[in-house]
C-alpha positions as CSV (number, residue, x, y, z in Angstrom):
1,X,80.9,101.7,95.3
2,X,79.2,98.5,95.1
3,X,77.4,97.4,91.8
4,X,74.9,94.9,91.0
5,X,77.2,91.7,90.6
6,X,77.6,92.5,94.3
7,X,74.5,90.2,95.1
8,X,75.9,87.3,92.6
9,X,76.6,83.9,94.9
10,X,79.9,82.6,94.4
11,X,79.2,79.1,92.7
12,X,76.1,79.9,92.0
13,X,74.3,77.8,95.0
14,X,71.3,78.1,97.0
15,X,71.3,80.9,99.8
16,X,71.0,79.1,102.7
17,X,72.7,82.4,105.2
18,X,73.2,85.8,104.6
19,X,77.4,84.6,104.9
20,X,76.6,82.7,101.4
21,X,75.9,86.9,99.7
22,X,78.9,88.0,98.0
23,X,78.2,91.6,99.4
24,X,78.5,90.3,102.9
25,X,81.6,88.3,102.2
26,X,83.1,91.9,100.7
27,X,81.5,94.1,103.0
28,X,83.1,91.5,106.0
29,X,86.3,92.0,104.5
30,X,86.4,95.8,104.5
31,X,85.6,95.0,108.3
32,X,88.4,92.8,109.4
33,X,90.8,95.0,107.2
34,X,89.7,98.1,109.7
35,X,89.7,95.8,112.6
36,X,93.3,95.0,112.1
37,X,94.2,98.3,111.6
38,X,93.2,99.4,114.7
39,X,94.9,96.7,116.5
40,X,97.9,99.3,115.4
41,X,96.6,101.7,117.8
42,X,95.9,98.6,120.9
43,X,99.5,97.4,120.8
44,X,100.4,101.5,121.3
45,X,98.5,101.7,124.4
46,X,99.2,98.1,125.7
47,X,103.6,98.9,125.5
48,X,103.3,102.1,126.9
49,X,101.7,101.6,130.0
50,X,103.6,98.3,130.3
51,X,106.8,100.3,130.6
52,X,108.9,97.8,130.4
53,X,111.2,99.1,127.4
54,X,111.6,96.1,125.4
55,X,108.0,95.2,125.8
56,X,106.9,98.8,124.8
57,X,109.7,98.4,121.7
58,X,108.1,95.2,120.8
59,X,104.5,96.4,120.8
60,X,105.5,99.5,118.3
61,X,107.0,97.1,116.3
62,X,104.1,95.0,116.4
63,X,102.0,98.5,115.5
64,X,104.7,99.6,112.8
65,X,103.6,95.8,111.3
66,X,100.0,96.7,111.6
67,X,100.3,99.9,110.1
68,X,101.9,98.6,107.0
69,X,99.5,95.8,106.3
70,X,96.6,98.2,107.0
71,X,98.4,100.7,104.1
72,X,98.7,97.7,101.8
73,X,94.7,96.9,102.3
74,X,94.2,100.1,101.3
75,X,95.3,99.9,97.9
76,X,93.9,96.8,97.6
77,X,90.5,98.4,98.6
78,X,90.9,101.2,95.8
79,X,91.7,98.6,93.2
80,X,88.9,96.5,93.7
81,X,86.3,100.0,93.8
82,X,85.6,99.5,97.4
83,X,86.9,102.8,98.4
84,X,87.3,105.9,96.1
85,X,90.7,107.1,94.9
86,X,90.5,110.3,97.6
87,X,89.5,108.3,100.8
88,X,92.5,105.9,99.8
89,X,94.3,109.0,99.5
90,X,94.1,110.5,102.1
91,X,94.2,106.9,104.2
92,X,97.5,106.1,102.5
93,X,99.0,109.6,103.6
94,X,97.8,109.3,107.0
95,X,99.9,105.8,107.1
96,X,102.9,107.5,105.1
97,X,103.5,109.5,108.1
98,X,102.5,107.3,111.1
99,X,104.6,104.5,109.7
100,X,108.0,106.3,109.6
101,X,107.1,107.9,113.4
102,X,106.2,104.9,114.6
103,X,109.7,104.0,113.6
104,X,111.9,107.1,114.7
105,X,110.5,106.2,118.3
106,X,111.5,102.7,117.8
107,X,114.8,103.6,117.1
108,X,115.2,106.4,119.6
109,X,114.3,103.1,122.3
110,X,116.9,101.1,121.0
């Protein structure tokens, strides 16, 4: 996944931290990427027990936005040769279905 121009320095400068590697910068990325996608599955949990129907509405909205953006990182991932063409995959199929569910229960609250 990651190749040699993984260690270049953007700019060419002096390493002064380990934030200055490029392979931190990429790898950090990949984190806050996965980070927001589970912030899908908090907004879930946080409507539901709220119980308080246009709260819990708002929340799977919130989710159904999550989910989307974490889909669209995805492919970005697999274009860039940070995740291989069957882990994106599979991923992306996981969100093709959890997006539109996430939506029939919106509906059904409305």
């Amino acid at each position: 996944m990651f190749s040699d121009k993984c260690l270049v320095i953007k700019r060419k400068r002096q390493v002064k931290s380990y934030t200055d590697l490029e392979v931190w910068q990429r790898s950090h990325e990949v984190a806050l990427t996965f980070y927001r996608a589970s912030l899908c599955r908090k907004k879930i949990v946080e409507g539901y027990y709220s119980r308080k129907g246009k709260k819990f509405v708002s929340s799977l909205e919130i989710a159904r936005g999550s989910a989307g953006e974490s889909h669209y990182w995805i492919r970005v991932l697999r274009e860039i040769g940070e995740i291989s063409e069957d882990l994106a995959n599979r991923l992306s199929g996981e969100y093709e279905e959890i997006i539109p569910m996430l939506s029939s229960i919106i509906n059904k609250l409305k």
